[in-house]
N, C-alpha and C positions, 0 to 999 in steps of 0.2 A: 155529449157523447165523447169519452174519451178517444186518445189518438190511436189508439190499441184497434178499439171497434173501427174506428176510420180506417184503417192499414183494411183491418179483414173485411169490411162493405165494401170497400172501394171494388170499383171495374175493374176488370184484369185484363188486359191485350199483350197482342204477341209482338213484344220489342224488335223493332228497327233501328237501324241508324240516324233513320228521319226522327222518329218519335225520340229517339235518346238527344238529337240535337234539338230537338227544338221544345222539351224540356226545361220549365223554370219555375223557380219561386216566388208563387205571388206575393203580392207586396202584402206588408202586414204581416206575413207569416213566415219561420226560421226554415221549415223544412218542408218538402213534398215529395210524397211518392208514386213509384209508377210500377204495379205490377206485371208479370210475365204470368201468361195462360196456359203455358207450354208446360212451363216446370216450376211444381209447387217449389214456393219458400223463395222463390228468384224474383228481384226486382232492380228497381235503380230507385235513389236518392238524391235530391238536389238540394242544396240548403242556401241561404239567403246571400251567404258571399261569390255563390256563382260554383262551388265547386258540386261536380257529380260522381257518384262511384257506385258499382254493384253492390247490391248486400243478399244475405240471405238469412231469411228470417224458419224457425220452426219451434217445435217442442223438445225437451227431451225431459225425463221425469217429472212431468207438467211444470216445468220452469221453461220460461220462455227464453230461445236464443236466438240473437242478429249477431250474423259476422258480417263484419266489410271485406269484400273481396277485392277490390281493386276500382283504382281509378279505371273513368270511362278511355281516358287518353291512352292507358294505357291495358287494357284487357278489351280483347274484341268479345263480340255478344256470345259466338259460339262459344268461345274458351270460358269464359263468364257465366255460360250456361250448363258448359259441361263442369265445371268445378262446383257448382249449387248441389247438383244431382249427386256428385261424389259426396259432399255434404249430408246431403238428406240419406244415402247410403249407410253413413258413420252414426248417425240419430238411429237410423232403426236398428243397428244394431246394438243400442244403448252407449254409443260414444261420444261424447261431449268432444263436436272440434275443436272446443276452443282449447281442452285439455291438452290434446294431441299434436296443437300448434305450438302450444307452449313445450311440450315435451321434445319437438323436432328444434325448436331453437334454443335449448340447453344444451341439445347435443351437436348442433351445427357451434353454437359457442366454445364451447367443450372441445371440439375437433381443431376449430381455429386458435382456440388459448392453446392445446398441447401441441399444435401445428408449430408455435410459436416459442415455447417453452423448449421444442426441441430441435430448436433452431436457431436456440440463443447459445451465442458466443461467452467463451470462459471470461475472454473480455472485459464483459457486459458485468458480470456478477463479481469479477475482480477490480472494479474501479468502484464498484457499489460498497464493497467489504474496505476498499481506501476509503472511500468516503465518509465511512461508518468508524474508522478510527479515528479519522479526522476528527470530527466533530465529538469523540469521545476524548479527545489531545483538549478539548476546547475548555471541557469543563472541569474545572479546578478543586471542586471537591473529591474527586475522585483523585485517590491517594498513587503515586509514581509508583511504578510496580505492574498497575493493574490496567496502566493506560500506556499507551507509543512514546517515544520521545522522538524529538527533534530526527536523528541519525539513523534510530530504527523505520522510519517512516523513508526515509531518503534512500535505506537501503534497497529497500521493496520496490521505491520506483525505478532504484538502476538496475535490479535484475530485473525489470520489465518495461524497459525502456526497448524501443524499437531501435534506435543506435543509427550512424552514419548523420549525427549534428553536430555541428563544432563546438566544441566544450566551452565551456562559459570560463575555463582556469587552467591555465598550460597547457592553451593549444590543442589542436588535433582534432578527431572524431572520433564519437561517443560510439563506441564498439555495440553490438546488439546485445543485451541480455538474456541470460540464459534461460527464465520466464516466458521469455516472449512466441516462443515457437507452441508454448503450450496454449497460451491466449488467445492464439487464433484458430482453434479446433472447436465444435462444439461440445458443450457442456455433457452431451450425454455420448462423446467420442472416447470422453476420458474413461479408461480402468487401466488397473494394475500390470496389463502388457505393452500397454502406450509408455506409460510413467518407467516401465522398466527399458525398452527400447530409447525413449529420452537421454534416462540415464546414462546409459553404454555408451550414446556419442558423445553427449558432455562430461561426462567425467575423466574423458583421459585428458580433454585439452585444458578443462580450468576444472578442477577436482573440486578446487576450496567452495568456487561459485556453486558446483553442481550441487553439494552437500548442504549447501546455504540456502540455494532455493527449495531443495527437495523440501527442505524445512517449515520454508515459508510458505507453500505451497502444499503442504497438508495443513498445518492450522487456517488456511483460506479454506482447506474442505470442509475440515469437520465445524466452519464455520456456519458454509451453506449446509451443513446435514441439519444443523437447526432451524432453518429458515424453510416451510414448508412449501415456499416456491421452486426453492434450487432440492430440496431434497428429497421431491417426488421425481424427479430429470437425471437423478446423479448416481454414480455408484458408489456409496457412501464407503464400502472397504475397497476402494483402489486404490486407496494409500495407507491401508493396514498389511498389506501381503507379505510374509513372510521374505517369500523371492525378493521382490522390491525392494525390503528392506537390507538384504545381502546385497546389494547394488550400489550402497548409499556410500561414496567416500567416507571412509574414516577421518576421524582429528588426528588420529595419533600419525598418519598419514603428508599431512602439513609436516614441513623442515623447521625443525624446533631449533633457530640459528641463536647461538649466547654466547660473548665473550668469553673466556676463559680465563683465569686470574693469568696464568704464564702470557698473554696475548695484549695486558692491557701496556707495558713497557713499549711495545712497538707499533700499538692500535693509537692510542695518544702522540706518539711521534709523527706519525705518519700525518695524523687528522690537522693537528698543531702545524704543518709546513703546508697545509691547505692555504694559498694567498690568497685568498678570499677572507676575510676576517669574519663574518656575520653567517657563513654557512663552517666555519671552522669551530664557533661557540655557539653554535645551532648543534651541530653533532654533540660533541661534549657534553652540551644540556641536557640530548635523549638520556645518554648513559648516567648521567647525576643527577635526574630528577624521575627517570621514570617516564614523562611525560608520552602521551601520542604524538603520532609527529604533527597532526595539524593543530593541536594543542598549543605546540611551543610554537608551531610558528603562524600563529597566531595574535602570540602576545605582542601587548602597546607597552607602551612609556609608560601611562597613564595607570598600568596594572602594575607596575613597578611602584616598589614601596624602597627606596636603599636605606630611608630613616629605621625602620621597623624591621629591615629584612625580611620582605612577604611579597608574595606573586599570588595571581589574582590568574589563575586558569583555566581557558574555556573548559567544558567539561561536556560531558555527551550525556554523565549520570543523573547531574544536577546543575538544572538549568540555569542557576545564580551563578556557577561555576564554581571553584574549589580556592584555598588558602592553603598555601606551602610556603615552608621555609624560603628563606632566597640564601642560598649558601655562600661562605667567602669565597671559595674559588670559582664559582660559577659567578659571580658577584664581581668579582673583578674583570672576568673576562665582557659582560656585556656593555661592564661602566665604561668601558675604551670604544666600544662601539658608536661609529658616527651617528648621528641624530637627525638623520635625513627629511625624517617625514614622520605618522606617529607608531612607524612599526620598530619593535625594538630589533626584528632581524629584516633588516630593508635592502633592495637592490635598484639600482638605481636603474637598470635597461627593464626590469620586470613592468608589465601592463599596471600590475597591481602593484605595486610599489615595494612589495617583500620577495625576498627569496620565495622561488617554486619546485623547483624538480634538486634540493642537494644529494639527492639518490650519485646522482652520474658522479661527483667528484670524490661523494664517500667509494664508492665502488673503484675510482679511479686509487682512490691513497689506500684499500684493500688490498688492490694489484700489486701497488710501489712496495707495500711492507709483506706481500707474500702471505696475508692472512686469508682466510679458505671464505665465500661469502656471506655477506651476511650485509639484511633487509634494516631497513631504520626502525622496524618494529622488534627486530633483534636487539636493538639497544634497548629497549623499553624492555624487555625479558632478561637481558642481563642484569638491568637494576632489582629485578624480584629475585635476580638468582645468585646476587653476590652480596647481596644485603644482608643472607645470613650468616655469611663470615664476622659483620659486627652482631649478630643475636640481635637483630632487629625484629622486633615483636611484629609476628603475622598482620594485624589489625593496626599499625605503622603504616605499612609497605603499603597495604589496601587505601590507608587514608592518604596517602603522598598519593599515590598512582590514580587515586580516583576510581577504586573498583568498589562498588555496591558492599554495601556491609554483606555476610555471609552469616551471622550468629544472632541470636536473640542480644542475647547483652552488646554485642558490634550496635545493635538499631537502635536501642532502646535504652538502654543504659550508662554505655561510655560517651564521653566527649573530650577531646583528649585538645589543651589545646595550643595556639601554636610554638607557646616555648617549649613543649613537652616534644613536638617535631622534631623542631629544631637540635636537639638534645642528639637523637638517634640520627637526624639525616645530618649534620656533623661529624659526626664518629664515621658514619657509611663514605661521606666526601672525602674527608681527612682518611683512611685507611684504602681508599682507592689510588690518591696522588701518591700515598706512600708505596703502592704496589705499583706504580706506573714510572718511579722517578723523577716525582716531580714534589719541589717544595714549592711554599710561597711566605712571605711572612706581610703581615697590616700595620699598616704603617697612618698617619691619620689621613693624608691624603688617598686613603684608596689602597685596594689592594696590587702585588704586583709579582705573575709568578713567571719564574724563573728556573731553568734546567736543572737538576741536580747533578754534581759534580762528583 
């Protein structure tokens, strides 16, 4: 006799707490059962490890159905009883409970996942979207252009950096980024009159940041509009809005600071009576190389070529870093410099061993010469802006400076190389000392310049 016939022959009696305790599995055999006489379909289950629970067995479209209702521990007989009977309820009306259990805990999941989803922090999906650069920085087949570098990646964490930690390089504490107040909102806080109220506070106090991050902080969205977890939670145009976008700092905005040819006679004087030697030919160098400022002060010995005339400069475009000319007059000025350590502009009180902050002295010898301010990034835009006085070829200036080719043929075609530099940023050095009053002449010992008379 099958165990089916056995379920349905068997005696039926009306469940106690005695009869459910004292319930078990004879030996030899996996399972036993105990019917209830009260209420069809209602029983208990004991199986050979000791464990008991209610089930309820019945028909529905002549397939036969057992649900388990619950442990004995934990469902009393009444509740036990009365949940069978609900049971047998949903059978005669032709409803399969198991369907309907299943259908209650899609949507109990379903409740709890968008519980969850709308309760996730911008946070959360903005370390997810770093991470996901990260690991696309990682892999090398993927052509520079289409992946983060080094500095753009460093950018994003200091506008989202929570701020008030002691800077790891000139001192002080790391101010809060202007990201950061957006990151602690939720995900489905953000639209277009948040991001526009943001805006309003931050952009009078740091304009350049605010316009920086607004930036960075839509390609983070329309990052998640593709990812179908963040883009069913988000409001995918809060950072398309017209309004918003009247909001966004201008570039044009930023103080476009550039030497002046009439400026260089007394910007050189002034820089030149800097007693500092190493932040005297640190300034000089923005202006005759172009360079960033952590570029050049950056540079070792070791990137120093004096035989070949060639500097070896970090770079933020290309990660090997870049080859420029080393010019005589910039050439002379670093050869005199002490050799302290392996920096070629070094300080001997600095943590780090190089010069940090020559902002304060250049702004100091601004004052002494009565020239109007101007940022050490302004030297780096004077050399793109006075270089065309010698008709120095656009794609020159871009390759000294280190800016990304711009042209098909700039990528793909020219390679210019370094005596062809040297050519033009010569002519560029030589016609600036001559507007500044200043000679020098080379001598075999080095060069060595000297005021004009």
């Amino acid at each position: 006799m099958t165990e089916k016939k056995l379920i349905e022959s068997a005696d039926k009696v009306t469940l106690t707490s005695v009869r459910v305790d004292n319930l078990k599995c004879p030996e030899g055999k996996t399972r036993v059962y105990l019917w209830d006489k009260e209420t069809k379909g209602f029983g208990i289950i004991a199986t050979a490890g000791g464990s008991k629970s209610f089930i309820f067995q019945s028909k529905i479209h002549g397939k036969s159905v057992r649900i388990t209702i619950g442990h004995v521990k934990v469902w009393s007989i009444p509740d036990a009883r009365s949940e069978a009977r609900r049971l047998q309820v949903l059978i005669d009306k032709g409803i399969d409970p198991r369907q309907e259990a299943a259908e209650k805990r899609k949507i109990a999941e379903f409740s709890r996942s968008e519980s969850k989803r709308k309760s996730m922090l911008v946070s959360e999906a903005w370390n997810a979207y770093l991470s996901y650069q990260k690991d696309k920085m990682q892999r090398h087949h993927i052509e520079r252009g289409k992946k983060w570098g080094e500095r753009h990646l460093r950018d994003h964490e200091n506008l989202s950096q929570i701020g008030g930690e002691i800077k790891k390089r000139g001192g002080g504490i790391t101010k809060q980024g202007v990201l950061f107040p957006l990151l602690q909102m939720n995900m489905v806080e953000i639209n277009a009159v948040v991001l526009k109220d943001w805006l309003k506070q931050e952009a009078p106090i740091r304009s350049n940041n605010a316009r920086q991050g607004f930036e960075m902080f839509r390609a983070f969205w329309r990052w998640c509009a593709t990812y179908p977890e963040y883009a069913s939670i988000i409001d995918i145009q809060a950072v398309e809005s017209k309004e918003l976008r009247d909001e966004i700092p201008s570039r044009k905005s930023k103080k476009f600071d550039v030497l002046q040819r009439a400026h260089l006679p007394i910007w050189f004087k002034a820089v030149r009576d800097i007693n500092n030697p190493a932040i005297s030919a640190y300034l000089q160098g923005l202006l005759l190389l172009g360079c960033r400022r952590e570029e050049l002060a950056w540079l070792r010995w070791e990137d120093v070529d004096f035989q070949w005339n060639s500097l070896w400069i970090k770079d933020k475009v290309y990660e090997e870093g870049r080859k420029i000319p080393l010019t005589p007059y910039f050439c002379s000025l670093i050869a005199a410099l002490p050799r302290r350590n392996e920096w070629v502009f070094s300080s001997p009180t600095s943590s780090s061993g190089r010069i940090v902050e020559p902002r304060i002295p250049h702004n100091r010898a601004l004052s002494i010469a009565g020239l109007p301010s101007l940022t050490l990034h302004g030297l780096r835009r004077t050399f793109a802006s006075l270089a065309e006085w010698v008709e120095m070829p656009r794609g020159v200036i871009a390759q000294i400076m280190g800016h990304a080719p711009s042209a098909t043929a700039e990528r793909h075609y020219i390679d210019r190389p370094l005596e062809l530099l040297a050519v033009w940023h010569g002519k560029y050095e030589k016609w600036i000392l001559e507007q500044a009053g200043i000679e020098y002449i080379t001598t075999k010992q080095g060069l060595h310049a000297v005021a004009a008379t």
